[in-house]
N, C-alpha and C positions, 0 to 999 in steps of 0.2 A: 846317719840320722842325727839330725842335733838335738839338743836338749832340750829347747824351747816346745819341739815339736812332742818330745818326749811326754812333758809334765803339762801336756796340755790334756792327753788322755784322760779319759774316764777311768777312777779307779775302784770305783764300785760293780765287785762281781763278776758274773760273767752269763749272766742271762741274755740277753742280745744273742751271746754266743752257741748258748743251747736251743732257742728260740729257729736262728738260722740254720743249726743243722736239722732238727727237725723239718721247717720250709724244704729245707733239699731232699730229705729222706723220701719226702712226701708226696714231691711234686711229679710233673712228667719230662721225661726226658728235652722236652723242646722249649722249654724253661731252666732247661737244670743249669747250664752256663751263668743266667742271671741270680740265680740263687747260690752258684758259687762266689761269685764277684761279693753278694751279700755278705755271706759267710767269711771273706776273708778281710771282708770293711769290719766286720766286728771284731775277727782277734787283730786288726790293726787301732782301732781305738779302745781297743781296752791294753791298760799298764800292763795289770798282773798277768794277760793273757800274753801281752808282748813280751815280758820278762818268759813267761813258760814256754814260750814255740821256740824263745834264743835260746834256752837254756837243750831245749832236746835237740837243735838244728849245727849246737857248738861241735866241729868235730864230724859233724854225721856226712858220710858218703853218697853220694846220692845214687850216684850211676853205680856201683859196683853192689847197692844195696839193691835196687830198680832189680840187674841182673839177677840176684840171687833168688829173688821173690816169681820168679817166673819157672815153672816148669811146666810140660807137655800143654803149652795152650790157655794156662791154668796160673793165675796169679792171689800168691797168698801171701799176708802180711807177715814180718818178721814175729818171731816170740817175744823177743826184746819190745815194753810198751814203748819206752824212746823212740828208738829207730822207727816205730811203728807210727809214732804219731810224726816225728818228721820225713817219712818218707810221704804218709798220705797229705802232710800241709805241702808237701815241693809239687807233689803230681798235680793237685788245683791249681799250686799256680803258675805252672804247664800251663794248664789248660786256659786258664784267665786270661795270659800271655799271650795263648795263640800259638804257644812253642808245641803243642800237643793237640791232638784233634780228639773231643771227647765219643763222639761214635766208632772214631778209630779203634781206641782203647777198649772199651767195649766190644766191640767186635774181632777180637784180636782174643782177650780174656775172659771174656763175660756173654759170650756169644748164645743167643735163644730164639725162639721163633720169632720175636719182634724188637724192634729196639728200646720197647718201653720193657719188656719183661729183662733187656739185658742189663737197662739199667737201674730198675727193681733188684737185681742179681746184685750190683756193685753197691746201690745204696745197704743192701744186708748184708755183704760181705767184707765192705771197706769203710763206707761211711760211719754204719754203727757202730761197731767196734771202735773207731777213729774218737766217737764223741766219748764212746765208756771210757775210754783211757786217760782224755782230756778230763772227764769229771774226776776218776780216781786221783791225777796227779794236781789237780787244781785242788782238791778236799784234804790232801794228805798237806801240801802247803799250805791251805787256810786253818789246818788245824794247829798248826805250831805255834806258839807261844813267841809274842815279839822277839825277845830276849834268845830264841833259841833258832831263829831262822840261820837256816848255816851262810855264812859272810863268804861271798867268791872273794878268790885270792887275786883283786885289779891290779895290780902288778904284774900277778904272774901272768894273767891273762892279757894285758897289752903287751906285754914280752912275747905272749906266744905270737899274738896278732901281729906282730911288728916283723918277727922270724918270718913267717911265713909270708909278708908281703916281700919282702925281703930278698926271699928264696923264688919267688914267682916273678923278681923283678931280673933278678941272676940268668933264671932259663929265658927269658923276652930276650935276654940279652945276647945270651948266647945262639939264640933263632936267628936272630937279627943278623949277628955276625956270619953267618952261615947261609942266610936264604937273600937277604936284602944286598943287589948287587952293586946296584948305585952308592957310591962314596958319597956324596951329601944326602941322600935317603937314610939311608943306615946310618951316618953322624946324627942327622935331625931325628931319629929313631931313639937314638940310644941316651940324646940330651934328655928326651925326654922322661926316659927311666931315670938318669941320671937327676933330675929334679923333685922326681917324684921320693927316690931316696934320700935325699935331701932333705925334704920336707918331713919326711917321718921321722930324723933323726931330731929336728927340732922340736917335735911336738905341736906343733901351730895343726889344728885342724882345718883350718880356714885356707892354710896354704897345701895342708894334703889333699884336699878336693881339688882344689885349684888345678896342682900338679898331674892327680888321676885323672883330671877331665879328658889331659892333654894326652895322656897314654891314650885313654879311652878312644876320642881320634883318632892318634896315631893307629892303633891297633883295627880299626873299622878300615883306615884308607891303604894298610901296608897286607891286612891279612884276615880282610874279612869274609873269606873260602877256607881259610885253615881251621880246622876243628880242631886241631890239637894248641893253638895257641887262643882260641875261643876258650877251651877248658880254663887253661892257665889262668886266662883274664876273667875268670867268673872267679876261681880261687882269690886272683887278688882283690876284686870287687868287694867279695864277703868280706876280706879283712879290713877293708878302706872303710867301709860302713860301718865296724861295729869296733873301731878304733876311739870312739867318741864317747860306746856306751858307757 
């Protein structure tokens, strides 16, 4: 995300944001997709909301949290308000995505005599909850005093960011080595990790896109049925994007 794009947000508030969940809470089900889409146009033009969803999403598991939250038929939010509010911001946008089918969901977890009561069910069991928590942690940071807003440690946090793309460039690599049988395949594979590591050692953002782009291809045209290097490459993505913040 660049910076231009950044401070161009609105940074007053987060009504827009409450405004949309509401809209979705409310609506019916055969609308609910386009009142998602809504809702997540607003916490992408709001700063402070964009600053709050990276702050819970730093770190957060998706898939091993998703698993955890499921039992007998039956899915319930973590205790933890974090994890809660970014598990419920990834599964929208699942669904925005098309990565998720929301009747699926629904009728999988939330299942009732009709599919507007199931997902009356999920608006009161995920959504609402979803917005309390966002107001809680939006209120507890608008109450802090300029001076006392805690300072992330950006150092340490582009070092971590940096590690980890790093480490997700190490395993492609070693896939590559391993699955990729063509000798100029797997060298044209492996340039391109090799570039991409490059590029973050300098610091140039402009040249780390550049380089991810080329993964990004490579990794669609070499191994785009593998789910296990589809993970990886969502791992390095996150980092590639929020190397800038």
């Amino acid at each position: 995300m660049r910076r231009d794009y950044i401070d161009s947000m609105k940074a007053d508030g987060f009504g827009e944001f409450l405004t949309a969940c509401e809209a979705l809470r409310n609506c019916k089900f055969v609308v609910a997709e386009n009142k998602i889409s809504a809702l997540l146009k607003a916490i992408a033009d709001n700063k402070q909301l964009y600053s709050m969803f990276g702050v819970a999403l730093y770190g957060f598991d998706y898939k091993t949290t998703f698993t955890e939250c499921i039992g007998s038929n039956v899915f319930s939010l973590p205790a933890d308000t974090k994890k809660a509010i970014a598990l419920v911001f990834r599964i929208l946008l699942d669904i925005d995505a098309g990565k998720m089918s929301l009747q699926n969901f629904l009728e999988a977890y939330f299942y009732s005599v009709s599919i507007n009561e199931s997902y009356a069910r999920f608006c009161l069991e995920i959504i609402a909850p979803f917005e309390r928590y966002c107001r809680t942690l939006f209120a507890k940071a608008e109450s802090l005093p300029n001076d006392s807003v805690p300072i992330r440690d950006d150092a340490k946090v582009q070092s971590t960011l940096k590690t980890d793309a790093r480490n997700c460039v190490a395993t492609l690599m070693d896939i590559a080595e391993n699955t990729i049988t063509g000798v100029i395949d797997r060298a044209e594979f492996k340039a391109c990790l090799n570039g991409l590591t490059r590029a973050i050692d300098t610091e140039d953002y402009d040249n780390v896109i550049s380089a991810f782009l080329g993964v990004k291809y490579a990794v669609a045209y070499f191994f785009k049925s593998s789910k296990t290097v589809l993970e990886i490459y969502k791992k390095l993505e996150y980092d590639i994007k929020h190397l800038a913040d």
